[in-house]
VEXDREN-2710 file (C-alpha; in Angstrom, 1 decimal):
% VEXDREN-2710
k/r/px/py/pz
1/UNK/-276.2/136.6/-76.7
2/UNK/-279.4/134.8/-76.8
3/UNK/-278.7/131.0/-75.5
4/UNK/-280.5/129.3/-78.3
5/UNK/-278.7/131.0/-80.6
6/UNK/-275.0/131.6/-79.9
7/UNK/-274.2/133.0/-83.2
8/UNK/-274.5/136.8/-83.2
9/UNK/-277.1/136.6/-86.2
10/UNK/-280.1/134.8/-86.2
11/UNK/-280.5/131.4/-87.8
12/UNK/-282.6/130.5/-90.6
13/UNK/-285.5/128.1/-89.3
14/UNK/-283.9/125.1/-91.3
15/UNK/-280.3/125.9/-89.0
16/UNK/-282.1/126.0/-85.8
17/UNK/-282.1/122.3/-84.8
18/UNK/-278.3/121.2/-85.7
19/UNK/-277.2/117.6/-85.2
20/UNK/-276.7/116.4/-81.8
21/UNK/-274.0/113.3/-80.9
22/UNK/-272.9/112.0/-77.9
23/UNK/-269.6/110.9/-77.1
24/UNK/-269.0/108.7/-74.3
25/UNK/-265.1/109.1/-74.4
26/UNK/-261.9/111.3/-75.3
27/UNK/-261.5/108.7/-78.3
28/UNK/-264.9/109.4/-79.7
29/UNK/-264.6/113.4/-79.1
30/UNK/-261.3/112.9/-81.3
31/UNK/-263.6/110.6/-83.7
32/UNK/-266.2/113.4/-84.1
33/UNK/-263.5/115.8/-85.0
34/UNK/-261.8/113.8/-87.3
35/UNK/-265.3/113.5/-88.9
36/UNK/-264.9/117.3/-89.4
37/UNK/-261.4/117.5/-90.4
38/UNK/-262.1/114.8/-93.2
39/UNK/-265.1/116.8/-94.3
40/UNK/-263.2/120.4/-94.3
41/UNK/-263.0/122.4/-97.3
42/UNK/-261.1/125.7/-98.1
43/UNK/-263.3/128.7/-96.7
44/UNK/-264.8/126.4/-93.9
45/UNK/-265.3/128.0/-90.2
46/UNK/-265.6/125.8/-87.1
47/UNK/-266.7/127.8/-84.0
48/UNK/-266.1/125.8/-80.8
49/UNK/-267.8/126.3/-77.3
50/UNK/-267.9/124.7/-74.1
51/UNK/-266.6/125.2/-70.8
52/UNK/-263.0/124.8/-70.3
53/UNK/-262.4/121.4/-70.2
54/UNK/-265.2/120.3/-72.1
55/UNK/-263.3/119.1/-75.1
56/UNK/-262.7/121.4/-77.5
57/UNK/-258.9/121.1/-78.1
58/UNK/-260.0/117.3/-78.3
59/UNK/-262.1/117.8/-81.0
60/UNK/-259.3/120.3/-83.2
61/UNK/-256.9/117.3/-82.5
62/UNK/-259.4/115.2/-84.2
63/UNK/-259.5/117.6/-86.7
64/UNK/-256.0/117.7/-87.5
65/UNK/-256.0/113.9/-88.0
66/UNK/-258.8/114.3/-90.7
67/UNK/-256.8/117.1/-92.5
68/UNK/-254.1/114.3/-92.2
69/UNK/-251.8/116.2/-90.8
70/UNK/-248.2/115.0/-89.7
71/UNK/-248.1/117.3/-86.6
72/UNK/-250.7/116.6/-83.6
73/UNK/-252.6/119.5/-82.5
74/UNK/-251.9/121.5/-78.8
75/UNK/-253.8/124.0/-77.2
76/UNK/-252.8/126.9/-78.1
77/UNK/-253.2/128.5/-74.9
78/UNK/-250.3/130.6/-75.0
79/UNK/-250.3/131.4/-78.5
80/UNK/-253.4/133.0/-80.5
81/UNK/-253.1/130.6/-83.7
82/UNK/-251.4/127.3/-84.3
83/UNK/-251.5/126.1/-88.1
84/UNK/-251.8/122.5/-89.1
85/UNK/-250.8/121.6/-92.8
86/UNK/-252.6/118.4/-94.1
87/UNK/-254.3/118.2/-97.7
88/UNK/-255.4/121.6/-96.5
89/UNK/-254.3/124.2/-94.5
90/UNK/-256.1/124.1/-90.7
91/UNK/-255.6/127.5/-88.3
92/UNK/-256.9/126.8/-84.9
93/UNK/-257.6/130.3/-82.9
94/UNK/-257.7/129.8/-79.0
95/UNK/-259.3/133.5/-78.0
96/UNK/-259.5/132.6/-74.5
97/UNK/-257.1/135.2/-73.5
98/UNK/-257.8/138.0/-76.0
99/UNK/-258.6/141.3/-74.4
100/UNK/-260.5/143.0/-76.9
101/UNK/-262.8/142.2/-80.2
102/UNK/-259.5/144.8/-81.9
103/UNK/-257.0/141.8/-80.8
104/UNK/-259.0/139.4/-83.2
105/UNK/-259.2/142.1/-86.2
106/UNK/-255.2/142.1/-86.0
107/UNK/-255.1/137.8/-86.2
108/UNK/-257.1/138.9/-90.3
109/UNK/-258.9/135.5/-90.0
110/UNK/-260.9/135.8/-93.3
111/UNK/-257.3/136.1/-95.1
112/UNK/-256.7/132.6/-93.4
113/UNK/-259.9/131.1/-95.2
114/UNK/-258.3/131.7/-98.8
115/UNK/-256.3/128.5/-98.7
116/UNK/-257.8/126.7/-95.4
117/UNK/-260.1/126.4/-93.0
118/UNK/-260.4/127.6/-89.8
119/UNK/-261.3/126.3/-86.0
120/UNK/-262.2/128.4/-83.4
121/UNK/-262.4/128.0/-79.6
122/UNK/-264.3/130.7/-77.9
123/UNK/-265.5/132.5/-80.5
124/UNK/-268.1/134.5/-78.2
125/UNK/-264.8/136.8/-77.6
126/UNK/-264.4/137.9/-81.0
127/UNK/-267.5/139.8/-81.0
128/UNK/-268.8/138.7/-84.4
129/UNK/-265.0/139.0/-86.3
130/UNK/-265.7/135.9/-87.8
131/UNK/-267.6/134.6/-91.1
132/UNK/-271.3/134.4/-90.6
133/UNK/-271.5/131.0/-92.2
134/UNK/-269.8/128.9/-89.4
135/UNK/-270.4/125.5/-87.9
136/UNK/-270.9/126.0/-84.3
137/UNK/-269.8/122.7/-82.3
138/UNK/-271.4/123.3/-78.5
139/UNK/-269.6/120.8/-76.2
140/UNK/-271.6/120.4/-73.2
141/UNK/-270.2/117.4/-70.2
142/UNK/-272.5/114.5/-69.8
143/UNK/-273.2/112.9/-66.7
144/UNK/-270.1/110.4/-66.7
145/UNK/-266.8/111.9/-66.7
146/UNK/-265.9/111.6/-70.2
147/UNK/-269.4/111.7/-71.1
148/UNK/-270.1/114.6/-73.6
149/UNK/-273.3/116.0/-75.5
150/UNK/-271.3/118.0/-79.3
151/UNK/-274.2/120.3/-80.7
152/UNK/-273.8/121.0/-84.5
153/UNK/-275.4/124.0/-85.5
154/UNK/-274.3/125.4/-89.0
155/UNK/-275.1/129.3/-89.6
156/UNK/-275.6/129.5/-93.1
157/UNK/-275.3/127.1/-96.2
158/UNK/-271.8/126.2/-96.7
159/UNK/-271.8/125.0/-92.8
160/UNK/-275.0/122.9/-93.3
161/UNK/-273.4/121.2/-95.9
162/UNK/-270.6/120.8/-93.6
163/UNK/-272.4/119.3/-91.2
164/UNK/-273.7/116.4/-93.7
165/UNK/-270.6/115.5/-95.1
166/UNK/-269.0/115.3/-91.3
167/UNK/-272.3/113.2/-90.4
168/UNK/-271.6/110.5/-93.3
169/UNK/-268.2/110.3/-92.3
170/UNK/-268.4/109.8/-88.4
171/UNK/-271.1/107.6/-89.0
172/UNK/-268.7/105.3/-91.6
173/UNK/-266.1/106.3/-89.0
174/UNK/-268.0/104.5/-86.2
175/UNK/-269.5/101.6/-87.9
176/UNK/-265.8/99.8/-86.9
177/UNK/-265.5/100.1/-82.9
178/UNK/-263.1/101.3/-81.5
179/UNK/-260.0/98.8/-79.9
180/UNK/-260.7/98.9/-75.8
181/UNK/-256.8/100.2/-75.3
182/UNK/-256.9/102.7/-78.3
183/UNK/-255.9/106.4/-76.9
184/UNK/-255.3/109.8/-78.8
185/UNK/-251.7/111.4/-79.1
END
């Protein structure tokens, strides 16, 4: 896997930049993916990387709060999928302990996309089993400890567009700060 380009296709010169933001908390990782979550549509494909620990369970928890769901999102660590139900239906795939690309073919993702959306955390496992139109969200730490640099690279069309609508929304989403004591669920 080339590391500019983490998809297992290559980008189209207008998809090889992405949207950088840094977050300089847990709260604001949870802010970006609320962003996302509000901006989800039916079909939609989030592919999350970073080390462990960098976030990405953070940012699906933010996710599930822009789907408006009633149940907070977990890391699904011990289970492959957990399912969120908001004004659309959110499967978030954890393939951190899958043993084979076959393991991922059984999960039938696509069939997931028909009436939600889908987030993924470590998607380099699945050996390409996913849609090639994805939003890839790179979480990378920052110098401080909560510090983090979220990379948003879409893969096709439908991710790009994505990608804009979560940008107008974080950015209405963090035009009103953020009360010093507020923490996520």
């Amino acid at each position: 896997m080339n590391q500019n380009n983490p998809f297992p296709f290559p980008l189209m010169p207008s998809q090889a930049q992405g949207l950088a933001v840094e977050s300089r908390s847990e709260a604001e990782t949870v802010m970006i993916g609320r962003a996302i979550g509000e901006a989800l549509r039916r079909g939609d494909v989030v592919l999350l990387m970073g080390e462990l620990g960098a976030g990405k369970t953070q940012m699906v928890r933010g996710m599930a709060v822009g789907i408006e769901s009633e149940v907070p999102a977990r890391s699904p660590t011990f289970v492959l999928v957990n399912e969120y139900r908001g004004r659309i239906r959110l499967s978030h795939c954890d393939l951190y302990r899958v043993a084979s690309p076959n393991e991922v073919e059984e999960l039938a993702l696509e069939e997931r996309l028909i009436d939600g959306a889908l987030a993924i955390e470590w998607p380099e496992r699945a050996n390409g089993n996913f849609p090639e139109d994805a939003l890839l969200v790179q979480i990378d730490f920052g110098e401080g400890d909560d510090d983090r640099t979220i990379l948003l690279t879409p893969g096709g069309d439908r991710a790009a567009h994505l990608a804009m609508r979560a940008a107008a929304i974080y950015e209405s989403l963090s035009s009103v700060p953020l009360p010093a004591t507020e923490t996520p669920e």
